[in-house]
C-alpha positions as CSV (number, residue, x, y, z in Angstrom):
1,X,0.0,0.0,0.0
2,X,2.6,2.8,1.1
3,X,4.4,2.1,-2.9
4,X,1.0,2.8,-4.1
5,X,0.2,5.8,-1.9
6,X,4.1,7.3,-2.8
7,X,2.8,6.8,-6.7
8,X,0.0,8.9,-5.8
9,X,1.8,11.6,-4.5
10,X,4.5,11.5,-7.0
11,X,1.4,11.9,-9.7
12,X,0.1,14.5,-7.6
13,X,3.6,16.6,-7.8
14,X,3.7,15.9,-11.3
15,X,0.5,17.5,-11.9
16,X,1.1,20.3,-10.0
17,X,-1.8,19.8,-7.2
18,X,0.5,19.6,-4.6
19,X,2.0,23.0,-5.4
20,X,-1.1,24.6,-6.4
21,X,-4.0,23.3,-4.2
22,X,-5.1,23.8,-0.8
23,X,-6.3,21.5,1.7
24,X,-9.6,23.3,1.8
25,X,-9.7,22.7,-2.0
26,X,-8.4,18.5,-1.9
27,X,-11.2,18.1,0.8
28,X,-13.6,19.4,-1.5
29,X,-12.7,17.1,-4.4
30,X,-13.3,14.3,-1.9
31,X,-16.6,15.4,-1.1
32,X,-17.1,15.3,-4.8
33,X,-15.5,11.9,-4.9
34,X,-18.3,10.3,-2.6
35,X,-21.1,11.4,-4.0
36,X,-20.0,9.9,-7.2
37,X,-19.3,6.6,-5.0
38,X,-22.8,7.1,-3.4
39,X,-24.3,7.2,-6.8
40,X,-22.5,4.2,-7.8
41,X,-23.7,2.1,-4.7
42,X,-27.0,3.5,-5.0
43,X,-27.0,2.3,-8.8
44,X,-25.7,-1.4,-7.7
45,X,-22.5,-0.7,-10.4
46,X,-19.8,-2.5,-9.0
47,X,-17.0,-0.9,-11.6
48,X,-18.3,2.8,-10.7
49,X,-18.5,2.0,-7.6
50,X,-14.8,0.4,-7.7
51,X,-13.4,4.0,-9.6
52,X,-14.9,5.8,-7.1
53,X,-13.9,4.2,-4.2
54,X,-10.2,4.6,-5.6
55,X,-10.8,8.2,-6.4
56,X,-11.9,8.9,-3.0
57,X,-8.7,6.9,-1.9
58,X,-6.5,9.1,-4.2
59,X,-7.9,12.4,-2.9
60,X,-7.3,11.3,0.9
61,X,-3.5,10.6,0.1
62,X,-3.3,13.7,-1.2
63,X,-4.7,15.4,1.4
64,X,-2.9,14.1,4.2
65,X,0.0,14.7,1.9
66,X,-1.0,18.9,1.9
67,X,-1.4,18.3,5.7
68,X,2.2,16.7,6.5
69,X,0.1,13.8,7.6
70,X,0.6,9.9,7.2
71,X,-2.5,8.4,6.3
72,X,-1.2,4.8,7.2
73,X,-0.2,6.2,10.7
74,X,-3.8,8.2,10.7
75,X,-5.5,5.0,10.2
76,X,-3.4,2.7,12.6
77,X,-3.9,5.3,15.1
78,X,-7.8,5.1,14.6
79,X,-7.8,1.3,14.4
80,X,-6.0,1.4,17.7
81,X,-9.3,3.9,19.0
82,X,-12.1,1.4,17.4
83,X,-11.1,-1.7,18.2
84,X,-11.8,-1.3,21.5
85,X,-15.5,0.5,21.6
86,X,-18.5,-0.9,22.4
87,X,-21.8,-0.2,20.5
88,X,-24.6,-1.8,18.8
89,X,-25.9,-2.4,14.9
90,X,-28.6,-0.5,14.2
91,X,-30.3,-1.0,11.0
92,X,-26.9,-2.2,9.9
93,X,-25.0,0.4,10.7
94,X,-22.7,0.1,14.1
95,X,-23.7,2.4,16.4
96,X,-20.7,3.4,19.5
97,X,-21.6,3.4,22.9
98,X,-20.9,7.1,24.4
C-alpha cells in the first residue's frame, strides 16, 4: 500500500496539485468523490463504484499529503481507537456506545 500511496503523491507533484491546491480545496474534491461513489452504490454498479472508491482513496493521500500527515499512521492510530469501543448495529449500521 505505502508504494501505491508514494505513486499517488508522486502523480500529484507531477500534476502540480501539490504545489497549487489547498487543503480546503483537496477536501472538497473528496466530497465530490463520494457522491460519485454514493451514486455508484446506490446504482448497484460495482465498476463505478470500484473507480470511485479509488478516487476517494486518491484524494485522501493527497490530502494528508497537503497536511504533512501519514494516512497509514492516521488509520493505525484510529484502528488502535475502534477496536476497542463498544456499540450496537442499528439498521446495519454500528452504532458506539458514548
Amino acid at each position: 500500500m505505502r508504494l501505491l500511496m508514494e505513486d499517488v503523491v508522486k502523480w500529484a507533484e507531477e500534476k502540480g496539485i501539490l504545489d497549487n491546491s489547498t487543503s480546503l480545496r483537496q477536501f472538497v474534491k473528496t466530497q465530490e468523490e463520494v457522491t460519485e461513489l454514493l451514486d455508484a452504490l446506490t446504482r448497484g454498479h460495482k465498476v463505478d463504484t470500484a473507480d470511485a472508491l479509488g478516487d476517494v482513496l486518491v484524494t485522501l493521500i493527497i490530502l494528508a499529503e497537503l497536511e504533512e500527515l501519514d494516512l497509514e499512521q492516521c488509520l493505525d492510530d484510529v484502528l488502535q481507537i475502534i477496536t476497542k469501543r463498544t456499540g450496537t448495529m442499528v439498521d446495519g449500521v454500528f452504532v458506539k456506545n458514548d
